[in-house]
N, C-alpha and C positions, 0 to 999 in steps of 0.2 A: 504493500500500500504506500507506503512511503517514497520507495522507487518509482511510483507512476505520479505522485503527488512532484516529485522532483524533474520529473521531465513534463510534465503540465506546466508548472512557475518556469522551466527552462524555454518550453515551446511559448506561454505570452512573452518572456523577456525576451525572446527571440526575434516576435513580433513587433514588441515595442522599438527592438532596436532601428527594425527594418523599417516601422514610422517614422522613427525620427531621422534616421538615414534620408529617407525619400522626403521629408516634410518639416525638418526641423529647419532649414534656413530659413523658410519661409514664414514658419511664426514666427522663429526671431523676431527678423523684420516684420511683421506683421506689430509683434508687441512693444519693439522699437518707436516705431509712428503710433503707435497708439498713448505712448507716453511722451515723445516726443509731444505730440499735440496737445496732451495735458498737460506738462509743462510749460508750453506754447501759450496756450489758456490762461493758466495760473499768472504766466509773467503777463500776459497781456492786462489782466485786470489790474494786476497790482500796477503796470505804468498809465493803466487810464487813472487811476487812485491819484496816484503820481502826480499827472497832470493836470487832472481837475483843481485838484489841493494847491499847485503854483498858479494854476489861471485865477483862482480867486482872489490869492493875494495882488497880485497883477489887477483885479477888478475891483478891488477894495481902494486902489491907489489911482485908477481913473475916477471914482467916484468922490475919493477927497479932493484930486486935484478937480474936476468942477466946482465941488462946491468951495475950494478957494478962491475960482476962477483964474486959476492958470494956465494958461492955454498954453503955453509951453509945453508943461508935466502932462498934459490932456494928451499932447501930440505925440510925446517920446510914451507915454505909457500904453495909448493904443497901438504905436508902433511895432512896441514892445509884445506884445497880445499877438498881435497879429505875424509875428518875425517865429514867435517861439512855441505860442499855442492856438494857430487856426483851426484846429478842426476841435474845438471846445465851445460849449456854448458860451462860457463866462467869456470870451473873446468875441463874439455878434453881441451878447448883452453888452459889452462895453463898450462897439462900436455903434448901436443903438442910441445910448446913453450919452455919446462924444458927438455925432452927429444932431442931435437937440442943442445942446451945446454951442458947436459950432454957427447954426441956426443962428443961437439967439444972441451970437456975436457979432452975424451977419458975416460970418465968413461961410460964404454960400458953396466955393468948388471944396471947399473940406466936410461940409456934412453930405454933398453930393457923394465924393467917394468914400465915406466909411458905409455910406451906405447903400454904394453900389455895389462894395464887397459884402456887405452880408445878402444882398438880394443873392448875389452869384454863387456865393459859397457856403452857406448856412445851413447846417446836417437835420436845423427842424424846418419846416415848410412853413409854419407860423411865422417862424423869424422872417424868411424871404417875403413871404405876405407882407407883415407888419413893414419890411425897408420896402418892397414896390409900392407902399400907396403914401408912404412918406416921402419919395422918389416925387411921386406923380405932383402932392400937392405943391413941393417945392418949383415943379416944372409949371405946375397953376399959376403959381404967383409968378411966376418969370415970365408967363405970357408964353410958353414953350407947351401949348396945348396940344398936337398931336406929339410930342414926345410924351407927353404924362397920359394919353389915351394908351402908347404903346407898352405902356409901362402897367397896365391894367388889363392888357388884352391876354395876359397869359390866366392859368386857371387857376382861380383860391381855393385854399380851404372853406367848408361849408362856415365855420367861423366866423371866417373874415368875408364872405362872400358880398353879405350886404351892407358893408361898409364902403364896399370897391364900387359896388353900384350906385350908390349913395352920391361915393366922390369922382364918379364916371358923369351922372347926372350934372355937377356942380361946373366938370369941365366943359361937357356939352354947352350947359346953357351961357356960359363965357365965348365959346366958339358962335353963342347966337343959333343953337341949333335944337329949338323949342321941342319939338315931336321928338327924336330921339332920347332928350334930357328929361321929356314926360316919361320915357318908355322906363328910361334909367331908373327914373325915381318909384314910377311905379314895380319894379323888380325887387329896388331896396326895401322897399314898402313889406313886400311881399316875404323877402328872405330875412326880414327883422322881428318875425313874428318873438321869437324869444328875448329879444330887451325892446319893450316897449318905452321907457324915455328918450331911445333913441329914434324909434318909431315914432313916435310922435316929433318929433323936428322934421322928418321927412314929410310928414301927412302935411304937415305947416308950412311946405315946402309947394307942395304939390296941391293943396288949398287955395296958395298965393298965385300960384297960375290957373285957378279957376276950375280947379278939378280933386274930387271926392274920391279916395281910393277905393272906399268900402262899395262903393257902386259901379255899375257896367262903364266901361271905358265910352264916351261920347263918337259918334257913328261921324265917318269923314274924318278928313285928316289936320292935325292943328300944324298953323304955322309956327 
């Protein structure tokens, strides 16, 4: 009994060896990448960690330097943001935040491009949202109205949708171009339904040109 017990345990070891013969390089490497890539993983989270934690301080230091009004420290610390941690939201957040700013300095080509980098490169769709219609209104006021239509022609989030149409309408009717700036506002109108105080400046909107949103649109075409 013993003797056939011993060439049993001999004939699997035999087996196993001829597995691992024929298939052991292959888990290897198989188990290699598999730890490889958890490794991979591991270090990856810990340098997103990494760099979230320096983009902050970085955004704590464009947010003092506004409110000291430094436009200097404003400019090297967005710089800064933007040279060492672009692809982090705390760098759109502060180039959001530097571009208001700039604004209200009236330095118009610096809030233009902090905030034509976050439209183009911004990893949330909110953010590029929130810089295209800030883009647009700056192109309002500059009298650069199909530039700030083209700068709305792309697609928003459900969000922000009816704020674009809102401020699509505002440019239309600048451009003097009545019927489609009713179309605008009645869209806004319509995709505002969940904040009504903003709803309501629209209807006051669309009131003032002689039209009632909660009713059928007026038959014929308005100038």
């Amino acid at each position: 009994m013993a003797n056939a017990l011993d060439l049993q345990e001999q004939e699997q070891l035999d087996q196993i060896k001829h597995f691992w013969k024929k298939y052991g390089n292959l888990i290897s490497w198989a188990l290699i990448l598999v730890l490889g890539a958890y490794a991979a993983w591991n270090g990856y989270q810990y340098w997103q960690r990494d760099q979230a934690g320096k983009a902050a301080i970085l955004f704590d230091e464009v947010e003092r330097s506004v409110a000291a009004g430094d436009q200097t420290r404003v400019q090297l610390s967005l710089a800064d943001m933007k040279d060492k941690f672009p692809g982090t939201l705390y760098a759109h957040q502060a180039a959001l935040v530097a571009a208001k700013f700039f604004n209200a300095k009236g330095q118009l080509d610096e809030a233009r491009a902090a905030l034509k980098w976050v439209a183009g490169a911004a990893p949330e769709p909110a953010y590029r949202d929130i810089a295209r219609m800030r883009l647009a209104a700056l192109m309002l006021d500059s009298g650069a109205h199909d530039d700030a239509l083209a700068q709305l022609a792309q697609p928003m989030t459900a969000a922000m949708a009816g704020l674009a149409s809102d401020l699509k309408g505002d440019i239309l009717m600048a451009k003097d171009q009545k019927a489609p700036a009713l179309q605008a506002y009645r869209t806004a109108w319509n995709e505002l339904s969940e904040l009504p105080d903003y709803r309501r400046l629209v209807e006051a909107k669309l009131n003032a040109l002689g039209v009632d949103p909660q009713v059928a649109a007026p038959v014929g075409n308005t100038k």
